[in-house]
Each structure stands twice: as structure tokens, then as C-alpha cells.
Backbone as a printed PyTorch tensor [residue, N CA C, xyz], in Angstrom:
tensor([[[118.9080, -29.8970,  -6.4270],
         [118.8490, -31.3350,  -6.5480],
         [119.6900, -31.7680,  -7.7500]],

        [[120.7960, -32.9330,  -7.7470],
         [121.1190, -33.5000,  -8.8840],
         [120.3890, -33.7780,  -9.7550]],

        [[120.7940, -33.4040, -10.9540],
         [120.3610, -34.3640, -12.4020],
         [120.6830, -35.4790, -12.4250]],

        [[120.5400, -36.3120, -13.2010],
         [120.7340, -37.0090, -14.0820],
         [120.9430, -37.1810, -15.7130]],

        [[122.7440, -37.3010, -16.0880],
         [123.1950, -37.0460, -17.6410],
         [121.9610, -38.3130, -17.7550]],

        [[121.0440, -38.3700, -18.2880],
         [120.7050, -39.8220, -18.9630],
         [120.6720, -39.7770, -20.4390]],

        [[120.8470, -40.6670, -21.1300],
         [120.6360, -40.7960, -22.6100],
         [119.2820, -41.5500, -22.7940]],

        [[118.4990, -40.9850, -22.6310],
         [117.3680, -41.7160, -23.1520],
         [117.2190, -42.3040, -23.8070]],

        [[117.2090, -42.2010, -24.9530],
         [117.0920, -43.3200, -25.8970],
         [117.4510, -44.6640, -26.3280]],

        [[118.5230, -45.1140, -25.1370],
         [118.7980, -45.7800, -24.7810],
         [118.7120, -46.6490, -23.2280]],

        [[118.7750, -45.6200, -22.3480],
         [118.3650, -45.5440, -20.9700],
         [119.7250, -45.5020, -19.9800]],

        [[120.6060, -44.9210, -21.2860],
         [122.0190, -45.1490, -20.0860],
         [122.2600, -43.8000, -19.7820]],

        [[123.0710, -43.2760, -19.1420],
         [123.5530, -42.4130, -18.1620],
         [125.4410, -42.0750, -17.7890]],

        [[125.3630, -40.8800, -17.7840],
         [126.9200, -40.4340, -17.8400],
         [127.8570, -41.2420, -16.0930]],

        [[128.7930, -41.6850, -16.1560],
         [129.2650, -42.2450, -15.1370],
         [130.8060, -41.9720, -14.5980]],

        [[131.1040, -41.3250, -13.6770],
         [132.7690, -41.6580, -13.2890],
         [132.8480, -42.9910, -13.1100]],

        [[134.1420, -43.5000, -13.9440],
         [134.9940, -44.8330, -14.0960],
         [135.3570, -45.3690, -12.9950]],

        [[134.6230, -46.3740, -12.1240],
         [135.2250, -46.8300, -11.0410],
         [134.2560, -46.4270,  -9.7450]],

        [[133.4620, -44.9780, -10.1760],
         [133.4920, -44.5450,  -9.1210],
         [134.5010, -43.3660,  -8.3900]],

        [[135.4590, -43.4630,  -9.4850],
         [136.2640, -42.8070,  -9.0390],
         [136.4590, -40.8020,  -8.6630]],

        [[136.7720, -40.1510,  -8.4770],
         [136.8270, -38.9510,  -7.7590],
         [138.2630, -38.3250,  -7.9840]],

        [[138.8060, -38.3380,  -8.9690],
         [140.6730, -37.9370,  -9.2640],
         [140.5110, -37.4410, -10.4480]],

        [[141.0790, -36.6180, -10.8950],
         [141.2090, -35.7280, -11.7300],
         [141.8600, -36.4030, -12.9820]],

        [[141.3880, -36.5220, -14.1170],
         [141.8860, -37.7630, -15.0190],
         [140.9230, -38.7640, -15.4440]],

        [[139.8900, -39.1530, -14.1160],
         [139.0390, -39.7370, -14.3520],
         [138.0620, -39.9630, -15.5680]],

        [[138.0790, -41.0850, -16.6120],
         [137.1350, -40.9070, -17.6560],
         [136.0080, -40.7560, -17.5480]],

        [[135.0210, -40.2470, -18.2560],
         [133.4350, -39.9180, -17.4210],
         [132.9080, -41.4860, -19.2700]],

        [[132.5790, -42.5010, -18.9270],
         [131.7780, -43.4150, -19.7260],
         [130.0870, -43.3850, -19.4120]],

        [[129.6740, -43.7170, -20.2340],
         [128.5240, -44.3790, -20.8000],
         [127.7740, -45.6500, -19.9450]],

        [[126.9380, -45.7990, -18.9660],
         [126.4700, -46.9990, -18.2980],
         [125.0570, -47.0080, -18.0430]],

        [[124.7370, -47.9150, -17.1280],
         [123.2680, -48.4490, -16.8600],
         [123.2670, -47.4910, -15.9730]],

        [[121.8500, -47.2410, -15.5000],
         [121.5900, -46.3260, -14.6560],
         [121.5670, -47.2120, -13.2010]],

        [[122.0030, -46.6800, -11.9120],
         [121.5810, -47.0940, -11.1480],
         [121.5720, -46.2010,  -9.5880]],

        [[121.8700, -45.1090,  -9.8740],
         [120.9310, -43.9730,  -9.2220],
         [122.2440, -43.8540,  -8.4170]],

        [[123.4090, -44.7250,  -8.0470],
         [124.7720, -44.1860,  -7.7400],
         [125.2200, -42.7000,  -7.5860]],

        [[126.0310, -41.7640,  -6.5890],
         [126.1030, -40.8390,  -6.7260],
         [127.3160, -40.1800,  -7.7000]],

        [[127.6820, -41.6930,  -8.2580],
         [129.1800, -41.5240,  -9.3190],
         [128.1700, -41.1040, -10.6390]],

        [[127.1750, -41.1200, -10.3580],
         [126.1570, -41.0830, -11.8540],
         [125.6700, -39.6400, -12.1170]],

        [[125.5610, -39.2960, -10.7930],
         [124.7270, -38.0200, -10.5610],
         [125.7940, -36.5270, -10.8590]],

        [[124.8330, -35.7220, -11.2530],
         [125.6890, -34.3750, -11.5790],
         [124.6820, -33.0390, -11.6150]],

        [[125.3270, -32.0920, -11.1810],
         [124.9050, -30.3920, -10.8520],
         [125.2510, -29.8480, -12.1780]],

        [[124.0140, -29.5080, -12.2660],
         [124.4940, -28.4380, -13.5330],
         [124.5510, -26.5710, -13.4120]],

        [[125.8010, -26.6220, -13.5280],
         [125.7770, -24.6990, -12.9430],
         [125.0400, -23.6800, -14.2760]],

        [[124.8050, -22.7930, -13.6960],
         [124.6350, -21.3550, -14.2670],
         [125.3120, -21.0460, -15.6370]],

        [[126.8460, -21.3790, -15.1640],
         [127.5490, -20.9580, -16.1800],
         [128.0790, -21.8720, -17.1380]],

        [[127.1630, -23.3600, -16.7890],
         [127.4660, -24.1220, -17.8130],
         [128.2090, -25.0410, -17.7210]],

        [[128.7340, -25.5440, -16.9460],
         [129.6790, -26.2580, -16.0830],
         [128.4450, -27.3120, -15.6500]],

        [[129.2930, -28.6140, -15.8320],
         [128.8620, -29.5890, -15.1190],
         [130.1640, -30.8090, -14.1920]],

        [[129.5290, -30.6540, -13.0040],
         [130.1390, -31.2500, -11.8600],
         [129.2590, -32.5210, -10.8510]],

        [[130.3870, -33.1900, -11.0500],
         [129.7700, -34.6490, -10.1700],
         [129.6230, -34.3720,  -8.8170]],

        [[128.4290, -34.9310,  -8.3680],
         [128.1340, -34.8490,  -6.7440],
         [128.8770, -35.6300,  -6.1830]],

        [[129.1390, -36.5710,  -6.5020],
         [130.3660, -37.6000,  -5.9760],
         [131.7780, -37.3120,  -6.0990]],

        [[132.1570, -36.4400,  -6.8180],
         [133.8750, -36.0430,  -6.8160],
         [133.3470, -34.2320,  -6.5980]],

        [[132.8540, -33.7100,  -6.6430],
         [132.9800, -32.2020,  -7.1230],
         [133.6160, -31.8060,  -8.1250]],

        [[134.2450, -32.7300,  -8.9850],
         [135.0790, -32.0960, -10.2880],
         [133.7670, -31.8100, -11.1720]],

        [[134.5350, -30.9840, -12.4130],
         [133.5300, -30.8740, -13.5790],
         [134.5900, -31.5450, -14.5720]],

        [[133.1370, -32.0000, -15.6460],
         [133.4510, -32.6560, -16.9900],
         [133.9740, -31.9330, -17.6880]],

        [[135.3560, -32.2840, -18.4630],
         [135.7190, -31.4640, -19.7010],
         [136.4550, -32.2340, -20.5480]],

        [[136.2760, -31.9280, -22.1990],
         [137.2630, -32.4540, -22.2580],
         [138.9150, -32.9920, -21.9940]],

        [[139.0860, -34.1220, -22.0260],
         [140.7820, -34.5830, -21.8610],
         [141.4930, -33.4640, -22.7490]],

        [[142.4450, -33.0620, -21.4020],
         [143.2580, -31.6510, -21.8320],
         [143.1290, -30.8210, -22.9680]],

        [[141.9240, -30.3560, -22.3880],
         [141.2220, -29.2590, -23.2130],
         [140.9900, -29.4700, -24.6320]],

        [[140.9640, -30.7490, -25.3630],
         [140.7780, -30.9240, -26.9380],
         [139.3430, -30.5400, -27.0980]],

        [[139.7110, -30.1820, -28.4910],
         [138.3150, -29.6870, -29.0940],
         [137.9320, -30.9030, -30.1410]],

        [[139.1580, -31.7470, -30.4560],
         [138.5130, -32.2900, -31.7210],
         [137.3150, -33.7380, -31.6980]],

        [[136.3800, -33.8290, -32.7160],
         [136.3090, -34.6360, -32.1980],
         [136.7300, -36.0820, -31.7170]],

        [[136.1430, -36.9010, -31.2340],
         [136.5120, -37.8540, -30.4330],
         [137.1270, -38.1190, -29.1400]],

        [[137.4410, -37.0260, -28.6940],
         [138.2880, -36.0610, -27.6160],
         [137.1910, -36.8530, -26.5760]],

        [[138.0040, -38.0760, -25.1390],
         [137.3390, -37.9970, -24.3350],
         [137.1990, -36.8910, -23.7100]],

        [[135.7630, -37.4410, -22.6070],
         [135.8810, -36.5010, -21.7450],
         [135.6890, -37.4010, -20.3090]],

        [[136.8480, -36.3370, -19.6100],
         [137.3000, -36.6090, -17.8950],
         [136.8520, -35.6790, -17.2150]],

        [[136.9320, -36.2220, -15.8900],
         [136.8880, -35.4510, -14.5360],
         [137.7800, -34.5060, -14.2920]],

        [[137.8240, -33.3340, -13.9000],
         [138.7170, -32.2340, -14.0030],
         [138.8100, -31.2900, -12.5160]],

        [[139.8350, -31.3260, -12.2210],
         [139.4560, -29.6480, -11.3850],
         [138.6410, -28.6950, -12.0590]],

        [[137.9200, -27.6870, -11.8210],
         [136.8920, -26.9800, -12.0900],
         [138.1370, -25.7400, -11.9720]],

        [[138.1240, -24.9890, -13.3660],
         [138.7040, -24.0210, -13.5250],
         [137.7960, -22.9360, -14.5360]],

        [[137.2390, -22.9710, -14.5910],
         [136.1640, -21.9100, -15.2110],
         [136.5330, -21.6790, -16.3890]],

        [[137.3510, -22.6740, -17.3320],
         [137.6380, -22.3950, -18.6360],
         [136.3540, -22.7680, -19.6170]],

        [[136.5990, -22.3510, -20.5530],
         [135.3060, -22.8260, -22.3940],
         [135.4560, -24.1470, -22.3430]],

        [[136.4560, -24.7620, -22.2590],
         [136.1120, -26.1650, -22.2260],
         [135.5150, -27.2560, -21.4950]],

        [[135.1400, -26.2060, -20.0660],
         [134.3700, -27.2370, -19.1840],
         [133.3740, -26.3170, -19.2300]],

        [[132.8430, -25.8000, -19.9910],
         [131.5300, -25.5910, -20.4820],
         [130.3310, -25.5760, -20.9200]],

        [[129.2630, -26.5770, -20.9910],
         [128.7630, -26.5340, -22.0060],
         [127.0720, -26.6860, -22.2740]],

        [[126.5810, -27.1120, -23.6900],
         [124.8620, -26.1890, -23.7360],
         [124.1550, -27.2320, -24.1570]],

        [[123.2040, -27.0940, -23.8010],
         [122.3090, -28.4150, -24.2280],
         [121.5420, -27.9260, -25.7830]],

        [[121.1230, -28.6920, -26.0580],
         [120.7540, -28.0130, -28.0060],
         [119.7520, -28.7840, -28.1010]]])
């Protein structure tokens, strides 16, 4: 079953821009509204991918630093579309 990125503490939730499904895509910050552009699988290996595009989140071309958005990606099994909850 999908998750839901939500930010609680606020009550918002991770979102593809538009809706959109293309590789490039910015992943923002929104209201929740149960949309499948909202929703996301979280793998095994740490990888997270939208049910609505199948891409996974990573940072924009692979930056580490911060402020570095993060987009929709082809899913290539690199460290940067990786990651751990704390």
C-alpha cells in the first residue's frame, strides 16, 4: 500500500508539480489531498518512488549540498536516490 510523505506538523505532504510524471519534475511541499501525485512506495533499499509517475525522488542532478532541490528521476539505484528516515 502507498504511503504518504506527510509533514505533520504542519499537515502538508510531498507532491509532483503539476501532477506531473517526467523526469525533471520538482517534488514541492502541499495540502494533502489524497491525489495519486501525492502518494509514494517506499522500497527496501531506500528508494522512494511515486505511484503516479513510477520515478523515484532524488536530488536535482545528484547534488549533495544543501538546498539542492529535489526531482522526479528515472530510478537508477544510485546513493542519491536513497534515503533514511531518522
Amino acid at each position: 500500500m502507498p504511503e504518504f510523505s506527510r509533514r505533520t506538523a504542519l499537515g502538508l505532504l510531498t507532491d509532483a508539480e503539476g501532477a506531473a510524471t517526467t523526469p525533471g519534475t520538482r517534488a514541492i511541499i502541499r495540502d494533502c489531498t489524497g491525489g495519486t501525485n501525492r502518494q509514494w512506495n517506499t522500497g527496501t533499499d531506500g528508494t522512494i518512488t511515486g505511484v503516479h509517475s513510477g520515478l523515484c525522488r532524488g536530488p536535482n542532478g545528484g547534488g549533495t549540498a544543501n538546498s539542492t532541490p529535489v526531482t522526479l528521476q528515472a530510478c537508477t539505484g544510485g546513493s542519491t536516490q536513497k534515503w533514511a528516515r531518522s
